[in-house]
C-alpha positions as CSV (number, residue, x, y, z in Angstrom):
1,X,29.3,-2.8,9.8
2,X,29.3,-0.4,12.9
3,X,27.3,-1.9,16.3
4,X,24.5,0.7,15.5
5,X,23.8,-0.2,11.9
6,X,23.6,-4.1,12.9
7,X,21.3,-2.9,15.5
8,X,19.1,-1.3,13.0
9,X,20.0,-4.6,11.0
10,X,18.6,-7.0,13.5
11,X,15.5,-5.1,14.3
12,X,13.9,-6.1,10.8
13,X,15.4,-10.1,11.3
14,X,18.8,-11.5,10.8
15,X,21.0,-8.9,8.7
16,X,21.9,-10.3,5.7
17,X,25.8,-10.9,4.6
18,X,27.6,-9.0,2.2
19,X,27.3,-10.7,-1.1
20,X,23.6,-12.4,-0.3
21,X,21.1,-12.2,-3.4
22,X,18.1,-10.6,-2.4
23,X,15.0,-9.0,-3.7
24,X,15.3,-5.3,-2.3
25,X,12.5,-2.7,-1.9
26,X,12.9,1.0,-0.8
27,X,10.2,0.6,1.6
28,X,8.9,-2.1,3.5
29,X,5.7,-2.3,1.9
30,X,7.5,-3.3,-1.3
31,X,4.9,-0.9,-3.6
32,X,5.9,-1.4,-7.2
33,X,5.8,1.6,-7.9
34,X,8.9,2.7,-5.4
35,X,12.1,1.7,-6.1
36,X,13.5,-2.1,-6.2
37,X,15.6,-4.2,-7.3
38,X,17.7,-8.1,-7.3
39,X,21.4,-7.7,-6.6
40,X,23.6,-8.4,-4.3
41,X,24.2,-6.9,-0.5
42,X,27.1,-5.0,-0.9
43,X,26.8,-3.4,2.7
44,X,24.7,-0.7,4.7
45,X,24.3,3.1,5.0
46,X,24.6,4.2,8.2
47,X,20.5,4.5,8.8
48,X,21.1,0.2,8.3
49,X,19.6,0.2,5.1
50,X,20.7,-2.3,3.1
51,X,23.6,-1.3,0.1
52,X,22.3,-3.3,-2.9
53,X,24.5,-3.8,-6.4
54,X,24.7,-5.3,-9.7
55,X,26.0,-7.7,-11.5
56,X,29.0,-5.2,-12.5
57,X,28.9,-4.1,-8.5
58,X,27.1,-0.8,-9.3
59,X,25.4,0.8,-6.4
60,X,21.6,1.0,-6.9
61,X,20.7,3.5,-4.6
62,X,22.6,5.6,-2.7
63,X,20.2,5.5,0.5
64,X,19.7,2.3,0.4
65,X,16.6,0.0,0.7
66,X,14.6,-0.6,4.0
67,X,14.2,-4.3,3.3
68,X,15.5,-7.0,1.9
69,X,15.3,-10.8,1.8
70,X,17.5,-13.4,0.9
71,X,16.3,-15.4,-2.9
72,X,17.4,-18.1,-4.9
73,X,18.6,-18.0,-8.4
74,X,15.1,-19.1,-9.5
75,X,13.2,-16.7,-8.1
76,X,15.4,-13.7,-8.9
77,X,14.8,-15.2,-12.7
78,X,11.4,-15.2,-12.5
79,X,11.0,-11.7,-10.4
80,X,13.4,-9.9,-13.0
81,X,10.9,-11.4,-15.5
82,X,8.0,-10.1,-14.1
83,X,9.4,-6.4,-13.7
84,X,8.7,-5.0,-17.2
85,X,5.0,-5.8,-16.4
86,X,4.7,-4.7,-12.5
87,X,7.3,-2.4,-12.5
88,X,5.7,1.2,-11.8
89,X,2.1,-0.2,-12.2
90,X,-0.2,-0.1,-9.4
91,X,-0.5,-3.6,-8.0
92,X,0.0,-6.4,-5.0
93,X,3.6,-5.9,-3.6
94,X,6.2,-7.0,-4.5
95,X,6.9,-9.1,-1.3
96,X,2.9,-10.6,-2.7
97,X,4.8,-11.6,-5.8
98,X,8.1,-13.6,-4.5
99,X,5.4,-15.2,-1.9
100,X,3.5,-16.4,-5.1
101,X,6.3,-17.5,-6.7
102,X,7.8,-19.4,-4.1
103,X,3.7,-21.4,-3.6
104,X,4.6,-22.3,-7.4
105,X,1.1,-20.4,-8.4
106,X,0.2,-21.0,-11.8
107,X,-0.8,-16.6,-11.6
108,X,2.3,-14.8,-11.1
């Protein structure tokens, strides 16, 4: 990663290593209705977005996401189980949803 994209990296916290599993939105807001996704960090753009990828390493957007933040196993489970039902639905963000999660609430 070039000195400028960790820059842009460290402005939004600690940039997060290549292979980290995170929950990644488009925008900082996390809007379900933009694009997200869980994967992997498989680098940054230039801008120091955040380069996100499958399973199969498949990019999943070619800009790359704004933020991103470090999740367990669990809570990828139980986000990627959630996304048929929030997924482009107006609603609390997704950042609201991994924050309910992680309080154990009963309504998530």
């Amino acid at each position: 990663m070039s000195d400028e994209n960790e820059r842009s990296a460290a402005m939004r916290g600690s940039p997060l290593a290549v292979g980290e599993y995170v929950l990644a939105t488009k925008y900082n807001d996390g809007d379900p209705g933009d694009h997200f996704f869980v994967g992997f960090v498989s680098g940054y753009t230039h801008h120091g977005h955040y380069l996100v990828v499958d399973n199969d390493g498949r990019s999943q957007r070619a800009n790359g996401f704004r933020r991103a933040e470090r999740i367990t196993a669990e809570e990828g489970s139980a986000l990627v189980a959630m996304f048929p039902d929030i997924g482009d639905k107006p609603g609390p963000s997704l950042w609201w949803h991994l924050d309910r999660i992680r309080c154990g609430s009963p309504d998530v």
